[in-house]
DRENMIFI-78475 format. One record per residue (C-alpha): x negated, y, z; residue in one letter. Coordinates in pm, whole numbers, padded with zeros to 5 digits, always signed. Example, Ala and Ser with C-alpha at 12.3 -4.5 7.8 and 13.67 -1.06 7.14 Angstrom:
2
-01230-00450+00780A/-01367-00106+00714S/
//
This chain:
327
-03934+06027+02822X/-04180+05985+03077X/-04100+05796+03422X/-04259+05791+03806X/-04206+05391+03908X/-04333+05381+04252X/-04407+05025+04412X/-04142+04859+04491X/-03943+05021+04224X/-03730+04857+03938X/-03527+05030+03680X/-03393+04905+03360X/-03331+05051+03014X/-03084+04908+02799X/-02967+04947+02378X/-02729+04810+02176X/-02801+04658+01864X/-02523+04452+01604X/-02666+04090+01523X/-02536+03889+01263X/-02454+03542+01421X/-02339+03368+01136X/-02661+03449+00916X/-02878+03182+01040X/-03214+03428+01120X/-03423+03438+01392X/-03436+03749+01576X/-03792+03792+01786X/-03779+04152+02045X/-04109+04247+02171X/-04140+04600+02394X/-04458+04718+02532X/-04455+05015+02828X/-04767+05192+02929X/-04838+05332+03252X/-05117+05625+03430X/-05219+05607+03836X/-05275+05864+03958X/-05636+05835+03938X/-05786+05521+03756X/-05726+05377+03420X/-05411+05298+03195X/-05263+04974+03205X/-05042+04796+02980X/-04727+04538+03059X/-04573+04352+02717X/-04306+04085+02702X/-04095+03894+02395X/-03789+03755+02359X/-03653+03526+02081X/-03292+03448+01991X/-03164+03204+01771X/-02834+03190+01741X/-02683+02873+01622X/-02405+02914+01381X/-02101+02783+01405X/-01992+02474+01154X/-01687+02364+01050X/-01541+02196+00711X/-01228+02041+00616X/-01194+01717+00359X/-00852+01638+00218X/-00806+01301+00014X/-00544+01339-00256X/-00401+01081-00510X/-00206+01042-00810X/-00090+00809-01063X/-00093+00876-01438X/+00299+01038-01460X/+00138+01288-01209X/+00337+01100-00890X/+00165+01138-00526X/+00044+00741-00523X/+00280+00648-00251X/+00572+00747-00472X/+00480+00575-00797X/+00760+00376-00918X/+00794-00026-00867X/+00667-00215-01196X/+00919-00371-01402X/+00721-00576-01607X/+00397-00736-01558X/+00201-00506-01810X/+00304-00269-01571X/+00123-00388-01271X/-00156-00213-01355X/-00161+00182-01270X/-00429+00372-01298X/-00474+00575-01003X/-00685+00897-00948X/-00879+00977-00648X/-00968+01376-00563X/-01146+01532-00246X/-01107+01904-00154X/-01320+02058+00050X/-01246+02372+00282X/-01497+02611+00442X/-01265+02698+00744X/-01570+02844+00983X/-01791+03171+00983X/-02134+03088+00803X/-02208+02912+00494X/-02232+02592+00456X/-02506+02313+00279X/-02306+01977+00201X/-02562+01707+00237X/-02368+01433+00244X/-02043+01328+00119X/-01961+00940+00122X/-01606+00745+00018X/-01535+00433+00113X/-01238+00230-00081X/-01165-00109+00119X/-01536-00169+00181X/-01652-00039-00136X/-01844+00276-00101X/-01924+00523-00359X/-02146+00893-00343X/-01946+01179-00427X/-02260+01405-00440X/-02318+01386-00788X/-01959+01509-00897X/-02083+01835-00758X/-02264+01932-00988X/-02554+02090-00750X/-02271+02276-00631X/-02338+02224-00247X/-02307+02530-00084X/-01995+02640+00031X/-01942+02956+00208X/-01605+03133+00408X/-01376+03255+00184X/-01474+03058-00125X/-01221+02866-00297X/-01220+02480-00176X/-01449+02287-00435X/-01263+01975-00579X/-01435+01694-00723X/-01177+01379-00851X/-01365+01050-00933X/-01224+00867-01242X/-00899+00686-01275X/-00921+00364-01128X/-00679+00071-01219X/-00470-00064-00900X/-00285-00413-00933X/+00040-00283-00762X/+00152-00623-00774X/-00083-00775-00588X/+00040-00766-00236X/-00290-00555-00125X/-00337-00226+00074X/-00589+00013-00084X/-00765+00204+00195X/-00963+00544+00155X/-01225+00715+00364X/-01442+00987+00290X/-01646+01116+00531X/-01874+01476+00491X/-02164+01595+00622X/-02276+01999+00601X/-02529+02235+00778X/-02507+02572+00823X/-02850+02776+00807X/-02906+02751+01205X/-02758+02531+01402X/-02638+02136+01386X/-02457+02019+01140X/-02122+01860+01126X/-01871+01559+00989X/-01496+01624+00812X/-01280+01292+00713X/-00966+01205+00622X/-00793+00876+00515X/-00547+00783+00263X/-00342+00439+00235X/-00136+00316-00054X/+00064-00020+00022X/+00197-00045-00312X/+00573-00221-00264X/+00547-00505-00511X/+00925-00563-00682X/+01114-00851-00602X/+01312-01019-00839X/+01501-01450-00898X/+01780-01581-01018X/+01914-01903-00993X/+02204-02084-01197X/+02346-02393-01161X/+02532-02641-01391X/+02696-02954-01328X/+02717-03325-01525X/+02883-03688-01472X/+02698-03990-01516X/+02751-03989-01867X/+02597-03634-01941X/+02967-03480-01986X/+02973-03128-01839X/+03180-03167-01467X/+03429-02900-01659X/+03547-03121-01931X/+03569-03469-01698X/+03910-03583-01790X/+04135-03714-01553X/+03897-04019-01399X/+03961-04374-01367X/+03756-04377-01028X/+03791-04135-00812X/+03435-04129-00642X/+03197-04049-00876X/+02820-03940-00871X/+02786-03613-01023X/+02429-03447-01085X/+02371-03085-00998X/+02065-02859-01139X/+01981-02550-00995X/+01738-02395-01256X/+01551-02099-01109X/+01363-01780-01247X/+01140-01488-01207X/+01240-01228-01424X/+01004-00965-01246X/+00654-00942-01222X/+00467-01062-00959X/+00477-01409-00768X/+00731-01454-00528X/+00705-01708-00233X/+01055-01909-00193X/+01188-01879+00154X/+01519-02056+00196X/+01713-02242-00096X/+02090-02388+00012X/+02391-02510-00137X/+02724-02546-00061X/+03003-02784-00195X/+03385-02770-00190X/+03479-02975-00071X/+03430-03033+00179X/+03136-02753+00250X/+02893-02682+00501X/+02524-02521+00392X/+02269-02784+00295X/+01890-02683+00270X/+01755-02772-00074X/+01394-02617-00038X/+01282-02975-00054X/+01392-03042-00394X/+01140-02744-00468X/+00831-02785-00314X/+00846-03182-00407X/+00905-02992-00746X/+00624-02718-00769X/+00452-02762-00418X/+00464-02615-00067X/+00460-02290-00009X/+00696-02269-00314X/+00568-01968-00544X/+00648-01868-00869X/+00531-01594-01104X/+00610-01505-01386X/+00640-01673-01718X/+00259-01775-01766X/+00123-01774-01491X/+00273-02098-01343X/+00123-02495-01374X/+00521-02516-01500X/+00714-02369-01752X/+01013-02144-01651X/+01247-02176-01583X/+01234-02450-01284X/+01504-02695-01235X/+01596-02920-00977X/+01874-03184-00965X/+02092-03381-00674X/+02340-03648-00748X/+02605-03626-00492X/+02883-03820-00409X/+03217-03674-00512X/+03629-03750-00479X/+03752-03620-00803X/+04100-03701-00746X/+04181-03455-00469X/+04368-03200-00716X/+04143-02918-00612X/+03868-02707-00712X/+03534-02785-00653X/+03288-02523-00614X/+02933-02593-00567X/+02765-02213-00411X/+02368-02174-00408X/+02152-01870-00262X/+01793-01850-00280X/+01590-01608-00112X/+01230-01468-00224X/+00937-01272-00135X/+00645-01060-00286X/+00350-01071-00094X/+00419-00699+00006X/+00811-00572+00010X/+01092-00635+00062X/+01294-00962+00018X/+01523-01082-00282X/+01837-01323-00320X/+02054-01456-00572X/+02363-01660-00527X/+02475-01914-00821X/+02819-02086-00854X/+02984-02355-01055X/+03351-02442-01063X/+03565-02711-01200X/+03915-02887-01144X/+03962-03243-01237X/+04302-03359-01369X/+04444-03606-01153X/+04526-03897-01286X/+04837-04026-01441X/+05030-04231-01191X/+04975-04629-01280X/+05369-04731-01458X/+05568-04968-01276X/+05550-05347-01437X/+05800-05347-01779X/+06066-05623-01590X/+06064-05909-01801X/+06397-06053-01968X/+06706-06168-01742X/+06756-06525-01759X/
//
């Protein structure tokens, strides 16, 4: 319909029109209005006006990871032998298109205790994810993790996408497995006199104070190494706790570590000897007590306790002089 704008005048039309935001296009609006004096010529007025709206982005990344029984890798069972140290664990990444627009992934990076790898390939040309879709998955293959070796195994992964206007943005997400390494020693101990005869069959002694050896023979029945942390004894009588972690590391070195059977300068198990001092003719039992203590180089701490008991006879009073004839 036709208008009178007089100078000075302003008026303003307006319309309503539905625009997609989320479809990445540019939307250009020109409008052109024509105009009679009077008396005198037509003229002409023309203006544009461009939109571009930016679309929103937004993506999720979850790291999963599971051993070969199916077990979230946290929860995967402590090894009980060393051929079990050895799990091969497997590595997925979901992806989630939780905004309004589709999405381009163009870059999609993991990163595994400095190591990195690109997941891009493992989709297949499959980049494009768009609301609604189901989350794409892509697992890299099962890789074999020493759970025995005291380490931490950290993941990254870290995505990049663009929707069709607009900037683009990151999704990460971490996962940690501290595998617990198993603890396991034992320790036993024996006992001999100076002539090799087992402290449990001495007879009743002709001296009292004798120098008896002890051995405290020691094992790891697990399998991974195990530092030694404390190592004592105790004999009764007439007790009190004596350190013997000397005897080891003059034995096998300081810090005191053993592994299992192979993997040691020394064959297993260790042994260690004392010779102490003891009165065999106090007509009670004498109990020699050890406890070591061990550690993995990640979990928890060990012990064992070993004891050896004996009781001497005591010997037969000396007789009395046979008196000699009356005169």
């Amino acid at each position: 319909n036709e208008r009178e704008i007089c100078p000075g005048e302003t008026f303003a039309v307006e319309e309503t029109v539905d625009t997609d935001l989320c479809a990445g296009n540019t939307y250009t609006t020109n409008t052109l209005v024509e105009a009679n004096p009077p008396n005198g010529d037509a003229c002409q007025a023309t203006d544009e006006y461009t939109v571009t709206p930016e679309a929103a982005c937004a993506t999720i990344v979850e790291i999963t990871c599971t051993d070969s029984e199916g077990n979230d890798c946290e929860d995967t069972p402590e090894p009980e032998t060393p051929e079990d140290c050895l799990e091969p664990f497997t590595y997925c990444y979901i992806v989630t298109n939780v905004g309004s627009t589709c999405m381009d992934i163009t870059s999609f990076v993991r990163d595994r205790n400095g190591g990195t790898a690109d997941l891009i390939p493992l989709l297949n040309g499959n980049t494009e994810i768009c609301p609604g879709d189901d989350p794409i998955e892509v697992c890299e293959e099962p890789e074999p993790t020493d759970l025995c070796a005291g380490e931490t195994y950290e993941t990254s992964v870290v995505l990049e996408a663009n929707p069709p206007n607009g900037d683009s943005c990151q999704a990460t997400d971490e996962y940690t497995v501290e595998p617990e390494a198993p603890c396991d020693v034992t320790v036993e101990v024996t006992c001999v006199d100076s002539e090799g005869t087992d402290c449990e069959a001495i007879e009743a002694p002709e001296d009292c104070v004798q120098d008896l050896t002890y051995t405290y023979c020691i094992d790891n029945p697990g399998p991974t190494c195990m530092e030694v942390t404390d190592f004592v004894r105790t004999i009764t009588p007439p007790g009190g706790e004596v350190s013997i972690l000397g005897l080891l590391t003059a034995e096998i070195g300081n810090p005191p570590v053993i592994c299992p059977p192979g993997e040691n300068a020394f064959d297993l198990p260790i042994c260690v000897s004392e010779e102490v001092s003891t009165n065999l003719c106090t007509n009670e039992k004498i109990s020699v007590t050890t406890k070591i203590t061990a550690a993995p180089p990640n979990g928890d701490m060990c012990m064992d306790t070993g004891m050896y008991m004996f009781t001497v006879p005591t010997p037969a009073p000396t007789p009395p002089p046979t008196p000699g004839p009356t005169p």
